[in-house]
N, C-alpha and C positions, 0 to 999 in steps of 0.2 A: 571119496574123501573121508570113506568111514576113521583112519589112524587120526586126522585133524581132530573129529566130533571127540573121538576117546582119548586124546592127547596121548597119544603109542608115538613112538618112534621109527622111520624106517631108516635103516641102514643100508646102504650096499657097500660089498666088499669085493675085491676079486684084481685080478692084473692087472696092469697098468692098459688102455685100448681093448676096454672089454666093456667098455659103455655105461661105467658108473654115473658120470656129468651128466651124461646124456637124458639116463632114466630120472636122476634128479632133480637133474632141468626139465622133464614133459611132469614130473609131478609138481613141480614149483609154478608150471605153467597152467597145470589144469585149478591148481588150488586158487590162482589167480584167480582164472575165468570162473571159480564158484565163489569169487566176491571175498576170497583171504587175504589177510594180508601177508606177502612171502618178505623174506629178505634170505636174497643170496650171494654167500662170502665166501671167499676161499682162506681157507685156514690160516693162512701165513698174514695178510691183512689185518685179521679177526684179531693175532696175536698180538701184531704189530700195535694195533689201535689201540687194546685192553693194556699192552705197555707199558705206551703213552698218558694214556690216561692214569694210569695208578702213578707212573713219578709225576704228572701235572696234580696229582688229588682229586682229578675228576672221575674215578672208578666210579662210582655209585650211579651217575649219568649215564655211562656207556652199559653199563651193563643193564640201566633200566632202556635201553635203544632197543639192545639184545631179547629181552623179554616182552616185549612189543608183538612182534606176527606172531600168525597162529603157526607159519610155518616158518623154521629157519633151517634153511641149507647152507653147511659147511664143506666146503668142497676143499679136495686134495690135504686130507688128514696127513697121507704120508707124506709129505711134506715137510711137514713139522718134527717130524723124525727124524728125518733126515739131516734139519737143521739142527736139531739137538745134539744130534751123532757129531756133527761137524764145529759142536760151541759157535753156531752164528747168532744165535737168538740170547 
């Protein structure tokens, strides 16, 4: 869990079933079991929620949620692109 201690980021990148979730879910999992605290969202949610919150006025709150674990995994980034491309968000 040395990227937690030095607050680094890991990314992965790569095709769609090629085991992105997967590897971010065994790291979100082992950071658990070394006593972190994780929070894991998939991008679209994450959007949806930060939103919401800005037209309720509750931005400041949600994003001190977001700053909270040591670890935060955002899953299915492309996603959001896709939604963009398409004016649904």
């Amino acid at each position: 869990m040395r990227f937690v201690e030095a607050w680094e980021n890991v990314i992965f990148l790569g095709l769609p079933g090629t085991g992105k979730t997967h590897l971010a879910m065994a790291l979100a999992l082992k950071a658990c079991q070394a006593s972190y605290h994780v929070l894991f969202a998939p991008a679209v949610d994450m959007v949806q929620e930060l939103l919401e919150a800005q037209r309720t006025r509750t931005l400041g709150p949600a994003l001190r949620r977001l700053d909270r674990p040591h670890v935060l995994v955002i899953d299915e980034l492309g996603h959001i692109c896709q939604m963009y491309e398409l004016r649904i968000l």
